[in-house]
BAFI-3210 file (N, C-alpha, C; in Angstrom, 3 decimals, decimal comma, padded with zeros to 6 digits):
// residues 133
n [1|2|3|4|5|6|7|8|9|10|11|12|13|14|15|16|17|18|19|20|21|22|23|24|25|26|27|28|29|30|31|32|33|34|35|36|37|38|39|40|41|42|43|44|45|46|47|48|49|50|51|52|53|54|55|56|57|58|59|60|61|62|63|64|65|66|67|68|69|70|71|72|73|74|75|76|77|78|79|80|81|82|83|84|85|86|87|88|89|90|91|92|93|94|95|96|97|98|99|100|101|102|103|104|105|106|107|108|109|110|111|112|113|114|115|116|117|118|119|120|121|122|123|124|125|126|127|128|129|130|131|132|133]
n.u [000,845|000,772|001,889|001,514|002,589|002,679|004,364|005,725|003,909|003,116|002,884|002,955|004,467|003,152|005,314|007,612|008,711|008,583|009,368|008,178|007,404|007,295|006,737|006,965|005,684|006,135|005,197|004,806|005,707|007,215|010,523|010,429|009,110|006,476|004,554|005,039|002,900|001,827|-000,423|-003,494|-005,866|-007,617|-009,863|-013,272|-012,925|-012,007|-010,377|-006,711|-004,204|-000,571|001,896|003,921|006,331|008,234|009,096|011,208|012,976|012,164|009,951|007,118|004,745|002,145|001,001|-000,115|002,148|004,524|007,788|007,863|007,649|008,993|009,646|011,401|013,041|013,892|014,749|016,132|015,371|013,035|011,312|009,454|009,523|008,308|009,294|008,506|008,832|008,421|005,928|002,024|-000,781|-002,657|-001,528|-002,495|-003,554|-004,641|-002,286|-001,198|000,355|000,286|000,542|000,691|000,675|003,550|002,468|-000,230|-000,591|-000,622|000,659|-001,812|-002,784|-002,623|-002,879|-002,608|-003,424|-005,397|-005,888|-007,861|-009,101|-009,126|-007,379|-005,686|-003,082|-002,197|-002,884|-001,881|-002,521|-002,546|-000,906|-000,990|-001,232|-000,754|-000,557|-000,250|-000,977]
n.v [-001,184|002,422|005,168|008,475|010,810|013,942|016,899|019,607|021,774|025,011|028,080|031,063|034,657|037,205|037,303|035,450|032,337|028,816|025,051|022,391|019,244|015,670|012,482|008,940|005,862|002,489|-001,116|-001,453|001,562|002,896|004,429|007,539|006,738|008,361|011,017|014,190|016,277|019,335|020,621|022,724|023,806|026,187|027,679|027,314|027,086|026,238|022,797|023,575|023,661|023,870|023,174|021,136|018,242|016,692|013,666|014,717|015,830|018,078|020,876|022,313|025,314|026,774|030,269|031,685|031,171|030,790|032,307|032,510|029,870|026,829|023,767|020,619|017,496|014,062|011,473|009,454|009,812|009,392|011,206|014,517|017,969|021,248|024,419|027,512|030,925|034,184|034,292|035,152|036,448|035,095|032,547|030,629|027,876|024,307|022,275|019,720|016,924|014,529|012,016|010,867|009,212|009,397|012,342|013,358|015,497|018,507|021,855|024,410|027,253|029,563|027,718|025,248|021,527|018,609|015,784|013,942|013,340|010,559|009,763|010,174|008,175|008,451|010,593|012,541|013,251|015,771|019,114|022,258|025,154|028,610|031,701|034,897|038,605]
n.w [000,000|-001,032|000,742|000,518|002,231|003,338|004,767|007,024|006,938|008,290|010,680|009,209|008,752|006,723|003,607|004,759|004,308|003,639|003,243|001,815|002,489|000,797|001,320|-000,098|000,218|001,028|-000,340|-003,964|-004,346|-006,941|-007,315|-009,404|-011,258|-011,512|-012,052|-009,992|-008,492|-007,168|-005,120|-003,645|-001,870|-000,305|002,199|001,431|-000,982|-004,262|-005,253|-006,551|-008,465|-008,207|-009,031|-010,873|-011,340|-013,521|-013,389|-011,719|-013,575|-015,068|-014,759|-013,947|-013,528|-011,827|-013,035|-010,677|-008,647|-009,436|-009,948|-007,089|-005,916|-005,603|-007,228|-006,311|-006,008|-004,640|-005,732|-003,816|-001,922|-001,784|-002,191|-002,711|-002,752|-001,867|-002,067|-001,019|-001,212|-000,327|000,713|001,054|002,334|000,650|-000,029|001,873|002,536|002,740|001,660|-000,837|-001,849|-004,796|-007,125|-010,533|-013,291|-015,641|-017,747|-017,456|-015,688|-016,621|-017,785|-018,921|-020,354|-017,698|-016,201|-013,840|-014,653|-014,115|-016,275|-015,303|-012,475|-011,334|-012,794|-010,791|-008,818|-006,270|-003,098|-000,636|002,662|002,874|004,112|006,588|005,628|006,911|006,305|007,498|008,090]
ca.u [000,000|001,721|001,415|002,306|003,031|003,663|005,471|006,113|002,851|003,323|001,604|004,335|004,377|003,543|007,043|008,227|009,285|008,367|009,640|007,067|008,112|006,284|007,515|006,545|006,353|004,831|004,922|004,685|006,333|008,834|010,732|011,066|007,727|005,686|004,879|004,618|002,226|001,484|-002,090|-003,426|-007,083|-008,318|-011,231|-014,525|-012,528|-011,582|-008,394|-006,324|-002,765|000,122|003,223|004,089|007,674|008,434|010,335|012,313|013,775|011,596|008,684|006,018|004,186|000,832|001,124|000,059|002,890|005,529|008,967|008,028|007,685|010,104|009,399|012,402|012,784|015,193|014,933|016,717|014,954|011,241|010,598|009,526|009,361|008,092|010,066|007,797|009,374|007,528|004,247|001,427|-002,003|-003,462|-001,639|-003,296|-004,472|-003,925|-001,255|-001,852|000,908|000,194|001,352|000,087|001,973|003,870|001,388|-001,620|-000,459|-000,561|000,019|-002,580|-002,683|-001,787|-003,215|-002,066|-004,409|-004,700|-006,624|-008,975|-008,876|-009,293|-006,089|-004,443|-002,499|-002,101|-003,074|-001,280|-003,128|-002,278|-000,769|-001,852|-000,139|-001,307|000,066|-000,868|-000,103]
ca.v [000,000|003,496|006,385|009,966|011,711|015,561|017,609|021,455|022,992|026,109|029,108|032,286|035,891|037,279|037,689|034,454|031,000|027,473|023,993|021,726|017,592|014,440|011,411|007,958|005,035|000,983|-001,409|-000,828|002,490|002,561|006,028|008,084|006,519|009,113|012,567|014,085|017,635|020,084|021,241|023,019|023,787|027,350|027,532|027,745|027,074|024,212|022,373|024,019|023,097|024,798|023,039|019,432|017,664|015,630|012,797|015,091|016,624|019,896|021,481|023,677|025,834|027,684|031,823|032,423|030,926|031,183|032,809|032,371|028,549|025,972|021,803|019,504|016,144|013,728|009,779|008,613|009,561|009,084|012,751|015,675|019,006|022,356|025,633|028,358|032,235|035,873|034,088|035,883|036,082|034,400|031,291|029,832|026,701|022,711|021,908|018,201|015,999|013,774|011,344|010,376|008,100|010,305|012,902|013,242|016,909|019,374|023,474|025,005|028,582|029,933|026,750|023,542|020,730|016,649|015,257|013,926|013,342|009,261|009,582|010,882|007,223|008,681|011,483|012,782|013,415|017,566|019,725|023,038|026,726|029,492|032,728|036,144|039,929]
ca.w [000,000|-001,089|001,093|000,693|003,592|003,598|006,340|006,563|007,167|009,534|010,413|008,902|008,115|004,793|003,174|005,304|003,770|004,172|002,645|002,168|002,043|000,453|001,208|-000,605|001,048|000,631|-001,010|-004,915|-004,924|-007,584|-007,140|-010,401|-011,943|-011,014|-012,203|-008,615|-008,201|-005,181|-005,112|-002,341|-000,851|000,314|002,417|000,404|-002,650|-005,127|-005,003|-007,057|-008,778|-007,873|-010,141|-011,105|-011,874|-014,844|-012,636|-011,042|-014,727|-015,232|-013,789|-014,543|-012,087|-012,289|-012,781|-009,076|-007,595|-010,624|-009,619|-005,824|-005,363|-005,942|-006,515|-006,489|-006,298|-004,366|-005,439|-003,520|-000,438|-002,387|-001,566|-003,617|-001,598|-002,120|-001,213|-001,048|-000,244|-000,446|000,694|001,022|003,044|-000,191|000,009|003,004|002,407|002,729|000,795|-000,953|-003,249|-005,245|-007,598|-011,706|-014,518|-016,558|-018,844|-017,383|-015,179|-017,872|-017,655|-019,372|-019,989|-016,382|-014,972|-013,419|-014,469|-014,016|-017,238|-014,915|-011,171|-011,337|-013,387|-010,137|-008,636|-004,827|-002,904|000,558|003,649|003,172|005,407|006,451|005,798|007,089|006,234|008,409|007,190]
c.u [000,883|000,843|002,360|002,062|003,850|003,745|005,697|004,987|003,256|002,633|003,184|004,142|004,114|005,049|007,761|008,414|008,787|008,250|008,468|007,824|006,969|006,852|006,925|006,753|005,514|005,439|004,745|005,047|007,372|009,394|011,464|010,220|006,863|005,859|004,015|003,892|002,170|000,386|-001,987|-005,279|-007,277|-009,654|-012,376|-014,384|-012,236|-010,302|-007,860|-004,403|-002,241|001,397|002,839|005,668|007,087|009,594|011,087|013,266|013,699|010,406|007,696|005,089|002,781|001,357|001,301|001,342|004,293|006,379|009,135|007,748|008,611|009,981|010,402|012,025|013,401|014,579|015,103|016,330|013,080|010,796|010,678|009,381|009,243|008,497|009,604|008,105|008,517|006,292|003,324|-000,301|-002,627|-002,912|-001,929|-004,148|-003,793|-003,348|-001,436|000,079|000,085|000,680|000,064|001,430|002,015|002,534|000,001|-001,963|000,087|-000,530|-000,723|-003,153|-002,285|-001,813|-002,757|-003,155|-004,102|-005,968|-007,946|-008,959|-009,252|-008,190|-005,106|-004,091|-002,819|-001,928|-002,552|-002,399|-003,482|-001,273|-000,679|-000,570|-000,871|-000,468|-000,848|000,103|-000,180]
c.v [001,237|004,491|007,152|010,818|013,078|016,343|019,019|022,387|023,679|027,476|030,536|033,742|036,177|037,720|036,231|033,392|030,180|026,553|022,918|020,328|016,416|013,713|010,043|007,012|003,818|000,401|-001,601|000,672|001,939|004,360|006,058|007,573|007,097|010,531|012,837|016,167|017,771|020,770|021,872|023,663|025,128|027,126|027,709|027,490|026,027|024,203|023,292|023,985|023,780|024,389|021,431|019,410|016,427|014,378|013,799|015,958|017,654|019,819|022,440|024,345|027,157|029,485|032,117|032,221|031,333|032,204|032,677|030,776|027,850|024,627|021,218|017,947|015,386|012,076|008,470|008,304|009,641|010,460|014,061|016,837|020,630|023,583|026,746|029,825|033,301|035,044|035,265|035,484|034,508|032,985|030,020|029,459|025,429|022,394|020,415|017,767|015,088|013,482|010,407|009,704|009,228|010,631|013,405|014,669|017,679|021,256|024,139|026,346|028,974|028,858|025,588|022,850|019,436|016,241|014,409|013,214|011,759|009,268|009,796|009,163|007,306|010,386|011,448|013,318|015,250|018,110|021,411|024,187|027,834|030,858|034,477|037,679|040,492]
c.w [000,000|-000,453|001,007|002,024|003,897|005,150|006,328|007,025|008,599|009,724|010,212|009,022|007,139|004,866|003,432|003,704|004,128|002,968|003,042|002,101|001,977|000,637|001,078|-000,152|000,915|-000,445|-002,808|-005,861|-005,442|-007,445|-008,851|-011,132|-012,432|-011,541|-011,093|-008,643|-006,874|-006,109|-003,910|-002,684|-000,089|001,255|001,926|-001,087|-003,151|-004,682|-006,454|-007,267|-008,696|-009,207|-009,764|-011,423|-012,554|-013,977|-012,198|-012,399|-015,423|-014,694|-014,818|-012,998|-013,064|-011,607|-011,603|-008,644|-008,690|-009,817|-007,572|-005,209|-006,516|-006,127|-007,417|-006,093|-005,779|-004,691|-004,729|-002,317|-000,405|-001,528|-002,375|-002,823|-002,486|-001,267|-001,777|-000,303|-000,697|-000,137|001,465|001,764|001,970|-000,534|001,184|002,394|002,783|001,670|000,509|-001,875|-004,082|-006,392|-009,063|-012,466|-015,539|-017,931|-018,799|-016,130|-016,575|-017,332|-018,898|-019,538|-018,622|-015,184|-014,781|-013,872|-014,414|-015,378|-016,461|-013,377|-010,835|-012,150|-012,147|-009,226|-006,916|-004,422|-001,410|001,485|003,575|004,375|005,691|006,709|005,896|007,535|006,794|008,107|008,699]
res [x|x|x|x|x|x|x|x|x|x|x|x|x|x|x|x|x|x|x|x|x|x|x|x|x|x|x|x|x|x|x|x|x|x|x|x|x|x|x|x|x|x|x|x|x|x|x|x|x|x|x|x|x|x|x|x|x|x|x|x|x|x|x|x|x|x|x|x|x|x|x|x|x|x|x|x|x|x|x|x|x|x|x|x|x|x|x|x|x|x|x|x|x|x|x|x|x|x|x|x|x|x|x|x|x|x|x|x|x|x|x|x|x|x|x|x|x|x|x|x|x|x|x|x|x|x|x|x|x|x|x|x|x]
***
């Protein structure tokens, strides 16, 4: 059984920082399989995609977050992690990973999307950021 398990959520400053971490684990994970996204969850609002990695070999990231979030990749320790600086009231929310078979996270004009949310393999518990001006 594969679980994702993210780490990082904190409550910051606007302006502040915070590294987010996924880590893959069970059974059936193969590491480097996976095209691995960060979503995240507002209150009242949809989920909404933030960036994806291509295995760990390029990225894409949706407008909002573009030049101020970061998603790497480490293999070796089945963990993708998001490094998020200048945040801002407006990114408070639950932060999610998850994990599709290469092709099926797409950027789309300014937006992150998943071709269809039964395409997505495994989804992480969340964990929660809450940013204060």
């Amino acid at each position: 059984q594969v679980q994702l398990v993210e780490s990082g959520g904190d409550s910051v400053q606007s302006g502040g920082s915070l590294t987010l971490g996924c880590v893959a684990s069970g059974s059936g994970w193969v590491a480097g399989s996976y095209w691995m996204a960060w979503f995240r969850q507002a209150p009242g609002k949809g989920r909404e995609g933030i960036g994806f990695t291509r295995r760990g070999s390029s990225t894409e990231y949706a407008d909002s977050v573009k030049g101020r979030f970061t998603i790497s990749q480490d293999n070796a320790k089945n963990t993708v992690y998001l490094q998020m600086n200048s945040l801002e009231p407006e990114d408070t929310a639950m932060y999610y990973c998850a994990a599709a078979a290469p092709g099926y996270f797409a950027k789309i004009q300014e937006r992150i999307v998943v071709a269809s949310p039964q395409l997505i393999n495994y989804w992480g518990q969340g964990t929660q950021v809450t940013v204060s001006s």
